[in-house]
C-alpha positions as a printed NumPy array, in Angstrom:
array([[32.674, 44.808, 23.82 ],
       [30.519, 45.429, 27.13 ],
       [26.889, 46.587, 26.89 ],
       [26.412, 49.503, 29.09 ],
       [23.094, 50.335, 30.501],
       [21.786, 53.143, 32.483],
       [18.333, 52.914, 34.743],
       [16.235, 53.766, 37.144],
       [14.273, 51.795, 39.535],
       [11.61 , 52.162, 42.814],
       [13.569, 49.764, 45.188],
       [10.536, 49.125, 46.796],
       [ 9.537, 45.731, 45.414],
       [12.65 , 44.357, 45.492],
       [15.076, 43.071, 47.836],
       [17.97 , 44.818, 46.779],
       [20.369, 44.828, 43.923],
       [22.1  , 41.702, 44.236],
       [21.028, 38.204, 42.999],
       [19.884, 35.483, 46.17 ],
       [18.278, 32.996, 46.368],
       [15.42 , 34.202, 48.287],
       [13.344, 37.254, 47.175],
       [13.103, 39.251, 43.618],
       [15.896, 41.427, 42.944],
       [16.534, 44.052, 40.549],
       [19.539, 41.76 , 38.784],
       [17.75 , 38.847, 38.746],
       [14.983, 40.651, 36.858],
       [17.258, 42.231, 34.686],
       [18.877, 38.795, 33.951],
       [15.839, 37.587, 32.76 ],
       [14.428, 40.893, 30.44 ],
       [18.276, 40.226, 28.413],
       [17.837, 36.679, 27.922],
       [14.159, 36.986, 26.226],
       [15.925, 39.871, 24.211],
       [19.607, 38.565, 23.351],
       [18.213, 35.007, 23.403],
       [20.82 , 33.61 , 25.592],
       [21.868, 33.439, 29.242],
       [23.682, 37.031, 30.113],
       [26.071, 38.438, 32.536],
       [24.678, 40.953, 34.547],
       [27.394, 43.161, 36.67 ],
       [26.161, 46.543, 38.759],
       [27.767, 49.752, 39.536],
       [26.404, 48.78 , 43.171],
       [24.964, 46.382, 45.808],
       [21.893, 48.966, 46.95 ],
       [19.964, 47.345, 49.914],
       [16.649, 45.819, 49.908],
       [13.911, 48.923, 49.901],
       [16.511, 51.199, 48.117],
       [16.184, 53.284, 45.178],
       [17.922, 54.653, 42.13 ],
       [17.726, 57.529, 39.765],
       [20.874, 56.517, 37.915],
       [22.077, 52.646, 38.385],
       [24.607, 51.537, 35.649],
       [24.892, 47.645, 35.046],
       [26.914, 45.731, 32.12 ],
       [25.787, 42.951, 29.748],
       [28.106, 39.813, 28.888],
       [27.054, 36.471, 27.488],
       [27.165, 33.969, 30.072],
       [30.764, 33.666, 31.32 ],
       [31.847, 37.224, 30.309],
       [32.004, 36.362, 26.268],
       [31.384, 40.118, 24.412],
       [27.878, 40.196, 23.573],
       [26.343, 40.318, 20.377],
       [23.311, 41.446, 18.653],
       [21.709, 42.934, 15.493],
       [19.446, 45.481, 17.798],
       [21.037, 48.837, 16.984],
       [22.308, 50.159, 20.463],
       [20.46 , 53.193, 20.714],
       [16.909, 50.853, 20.257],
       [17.939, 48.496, 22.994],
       [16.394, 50.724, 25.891],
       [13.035, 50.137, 24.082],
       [13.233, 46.76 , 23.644],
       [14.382, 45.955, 27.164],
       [11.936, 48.305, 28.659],
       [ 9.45 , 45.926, 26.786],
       [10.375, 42.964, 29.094],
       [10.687, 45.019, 32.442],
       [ 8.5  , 45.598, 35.256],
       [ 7.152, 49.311, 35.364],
       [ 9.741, 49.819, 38.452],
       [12.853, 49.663, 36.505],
       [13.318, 51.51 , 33.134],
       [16.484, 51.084, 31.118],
       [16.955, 54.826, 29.63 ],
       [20.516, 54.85 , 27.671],
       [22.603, 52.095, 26.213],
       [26.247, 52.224, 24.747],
       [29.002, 50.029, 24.045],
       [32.16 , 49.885, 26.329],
       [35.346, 48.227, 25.908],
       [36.128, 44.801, 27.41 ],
       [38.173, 46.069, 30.788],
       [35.367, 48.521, 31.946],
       [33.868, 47.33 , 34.713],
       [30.646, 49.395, 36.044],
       [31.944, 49.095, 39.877],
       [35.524, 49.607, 39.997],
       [35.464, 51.935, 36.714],
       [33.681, 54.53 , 39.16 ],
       [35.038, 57.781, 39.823],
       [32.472, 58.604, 42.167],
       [28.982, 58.184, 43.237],
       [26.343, 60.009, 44.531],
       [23.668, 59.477, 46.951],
       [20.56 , 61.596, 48.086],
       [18.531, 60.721, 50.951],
       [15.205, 61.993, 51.549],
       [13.288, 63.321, 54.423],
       [ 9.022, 64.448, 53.921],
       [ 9.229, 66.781, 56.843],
       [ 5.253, 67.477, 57.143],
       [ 2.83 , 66.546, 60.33 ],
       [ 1.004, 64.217, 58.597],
       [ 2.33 , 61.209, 56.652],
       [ 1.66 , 61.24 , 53.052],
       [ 0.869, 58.188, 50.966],
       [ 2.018, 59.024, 47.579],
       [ 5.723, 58.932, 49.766],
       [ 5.373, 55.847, 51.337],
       [ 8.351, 53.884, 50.88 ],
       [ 9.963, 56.652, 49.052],
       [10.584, 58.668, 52.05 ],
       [11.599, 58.692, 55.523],
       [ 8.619, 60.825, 57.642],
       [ 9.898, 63.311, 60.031],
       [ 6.624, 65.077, 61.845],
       [ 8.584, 67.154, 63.638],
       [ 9.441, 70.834, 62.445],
       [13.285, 70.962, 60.772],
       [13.261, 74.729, 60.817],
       [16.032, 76.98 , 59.195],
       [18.319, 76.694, 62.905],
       [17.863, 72.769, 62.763],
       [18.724, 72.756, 58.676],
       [21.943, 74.928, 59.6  ],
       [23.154, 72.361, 62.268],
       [22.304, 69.451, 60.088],
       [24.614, 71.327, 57.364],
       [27.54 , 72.126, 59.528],
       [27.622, 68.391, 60.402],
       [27.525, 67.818, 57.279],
       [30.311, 69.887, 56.39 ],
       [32.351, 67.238, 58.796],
       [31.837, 64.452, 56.945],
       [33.756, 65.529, 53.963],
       [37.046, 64.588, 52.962],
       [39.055, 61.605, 53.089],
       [39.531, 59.092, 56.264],
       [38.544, 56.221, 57.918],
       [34.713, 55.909, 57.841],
       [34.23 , 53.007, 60.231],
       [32.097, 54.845, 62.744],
       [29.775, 55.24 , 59.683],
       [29.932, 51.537, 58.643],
       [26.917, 48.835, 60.475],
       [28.445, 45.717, 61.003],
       [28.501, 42.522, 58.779],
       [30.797, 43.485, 56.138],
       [33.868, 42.225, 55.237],
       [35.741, 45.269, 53.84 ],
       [38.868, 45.879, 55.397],
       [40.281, 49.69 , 53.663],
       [37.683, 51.489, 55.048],
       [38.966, 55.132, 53.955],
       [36.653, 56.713, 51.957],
       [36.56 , 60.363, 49.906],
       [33.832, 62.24 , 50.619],
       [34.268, 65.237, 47.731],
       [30.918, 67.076, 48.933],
       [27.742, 67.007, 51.613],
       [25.093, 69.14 , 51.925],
       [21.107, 69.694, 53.133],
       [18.587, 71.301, 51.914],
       [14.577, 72.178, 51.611],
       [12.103, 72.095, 49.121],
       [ 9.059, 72.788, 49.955],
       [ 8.386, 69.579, 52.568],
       [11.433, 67.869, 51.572],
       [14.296, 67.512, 53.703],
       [17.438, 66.247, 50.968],
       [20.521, 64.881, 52.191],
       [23.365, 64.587, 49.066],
       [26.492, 63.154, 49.191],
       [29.336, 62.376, 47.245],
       [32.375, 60.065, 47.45 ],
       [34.405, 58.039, 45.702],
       [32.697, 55.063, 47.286],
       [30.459, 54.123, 50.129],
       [30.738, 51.337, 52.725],
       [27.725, 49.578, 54.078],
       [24.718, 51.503, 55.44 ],
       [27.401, 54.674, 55.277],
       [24.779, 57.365, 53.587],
       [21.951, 55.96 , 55.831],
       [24.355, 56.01 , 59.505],
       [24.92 , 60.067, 57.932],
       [21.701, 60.715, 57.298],
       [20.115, 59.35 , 60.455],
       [22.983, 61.005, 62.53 ],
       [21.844, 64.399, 60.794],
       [18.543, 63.829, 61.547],
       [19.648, 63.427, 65.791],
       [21.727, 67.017, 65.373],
       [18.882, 68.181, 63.945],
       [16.467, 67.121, 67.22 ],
       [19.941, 67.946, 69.221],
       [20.186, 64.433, 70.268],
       [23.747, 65.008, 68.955],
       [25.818, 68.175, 69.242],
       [26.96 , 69.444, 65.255],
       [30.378, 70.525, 66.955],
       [30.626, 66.657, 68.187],
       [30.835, 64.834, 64.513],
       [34.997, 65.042, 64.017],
       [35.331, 63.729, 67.129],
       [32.872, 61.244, 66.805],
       [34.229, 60.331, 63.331],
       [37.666, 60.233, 64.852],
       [36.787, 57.648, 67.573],
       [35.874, 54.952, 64.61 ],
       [33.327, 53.682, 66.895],
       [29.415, 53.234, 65.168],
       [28.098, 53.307, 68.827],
       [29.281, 56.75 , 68.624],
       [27.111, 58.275, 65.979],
       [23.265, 58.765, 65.381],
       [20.647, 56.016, 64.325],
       [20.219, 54.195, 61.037],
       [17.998, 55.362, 58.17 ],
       [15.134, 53.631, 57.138],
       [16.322, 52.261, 53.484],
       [13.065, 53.757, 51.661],
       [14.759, 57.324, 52.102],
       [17.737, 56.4  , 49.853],
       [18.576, 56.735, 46.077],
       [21.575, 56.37 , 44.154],
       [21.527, 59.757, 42.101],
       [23.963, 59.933, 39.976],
       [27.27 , 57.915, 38.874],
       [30.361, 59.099, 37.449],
       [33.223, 57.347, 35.468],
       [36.229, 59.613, 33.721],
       [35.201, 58.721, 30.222],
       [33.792, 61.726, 27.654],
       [31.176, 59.016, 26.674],
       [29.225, 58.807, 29.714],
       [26.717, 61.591, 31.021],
       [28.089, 64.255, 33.812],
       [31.839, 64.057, 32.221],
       [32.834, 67.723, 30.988],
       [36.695, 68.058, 30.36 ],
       [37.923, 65.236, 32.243],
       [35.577, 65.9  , 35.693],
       [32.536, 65.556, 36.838],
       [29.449, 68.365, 36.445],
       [29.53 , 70.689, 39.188],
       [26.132, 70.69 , 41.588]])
């Protein structure tokens, strides 16, 4: 058996998911917080490689011995979040543990995902939302939320997403499902959410920073299909700064895990 985990983090201090040999990451911390608890070298595996600066509200990881053997311990499962949380930073809190079967895997066991990106749309900066936030002085008023949404609106279903995708990685399928996209306000908060059955690299931030140009009509809304068509990143808006960006919420089709109800996913 695989231990499952579910967390949160602030992305901030860390420079991204993924384990390097240069910088603090968020797997390399949580490498060390099982050994001094399991009292052994573990395994490690994430539902996702999220870039340096970015966030998560839900991040699901697995636990293996060293090498993949099942893990074992006398800490009852549903204390292991507390005794983790013991031997983590305050920036990443382990909230739900359970036991999976060998085969699960917290990446390709996904369903879907979902990202939200957001925007503090006030004058001023704030600095409660720095690097938590991307700051937009300008005024997104109700015309320039109902542009950004019918862009949005293009960007869902299933094709080629290359014209979404910054270069440097080495996936080739580059078709991705996009089940739903949408903006709103609250309050001084701009959100961008989106959901697909996977995500290629910089994808959410290349949507959200194109939705931000529609917005200033830098971009036409009525120009997205066609600029999604031409597979070309020149084509659409600027990048995202990373501190905007949290992984919400991930899905797998199991009745154990939260968000399942009758073999789908919870509705918005």
């Amino acid at each position: 058996m695989k231990l499952l985990l579910y967390l949160a983090y602030d992305g901030s201090a860390f420079c991204g998911y993924q384990a390097q040999t240069h910088g603090n990451t968020v797997q390399q911390t949580l490498n060390l917080a099982t050994e001094e608890v399991f009292g052994h070298s573990c395994d490690v595996t994430g539902c996702s490689r999220t870039d340096s600066g970015v966030h998560a509200r839900m991040f699901c990881a697995t636990v293996t011995r060293e090498g993949g053997a099942p893990l074992e311990t006398t800490i009852p499962v549903d204390k292991i979040p507390a005794v983790l949380n013991i031997h983590l930073p305050d920036s990443i809190a382990v909230g739900y543990a359970r036991w999976v079967p060998d085969d699960f895997h917290p990446r390709y066991s996904v369903t879907s995902k979902e990202y939200v990106y957001k925007i503090y749309n006030a004058p001023f900066r704030c600095p409660f939302e720095h690097k938590r936030s991307w700051h937009i002085p300008q005024r997104l008023d109700d015309e320039a939320l109902e542009r950004m949404n019918q862009a949005a609106a293009a960007f869902i279903g299933q094709r080629d997403f290359s014209a979404c995708m910054a270069s440097g990685s080495d996936i080739l399928d580059k078709t991705r499902n996009v089940m739903s996209a949408r903006v709103f306000r609250e309050g001084d908060f701009v959100t961008f959410a989106v959901r697909a059955d996977g995500f290629l690299y910089h994808m959410v931030r290349i949507m959200a920073g194109t939705l931000v140009d529609v917005a200033l009509q830098k971009i036409s809304a009525d120009s997205i299909p066609e600029r999604l068509a031409s597979l070309d990143r020149r084509r659409m808006g600027r990048t995202a700064p990373a501190e905007g960006l949290y992984l919400n919420r991930v899905f797998y089709d199991d009745p154990a895990c939260p968000g399942y109800r009758g073999g789908d996913i919870l509705a918005d």
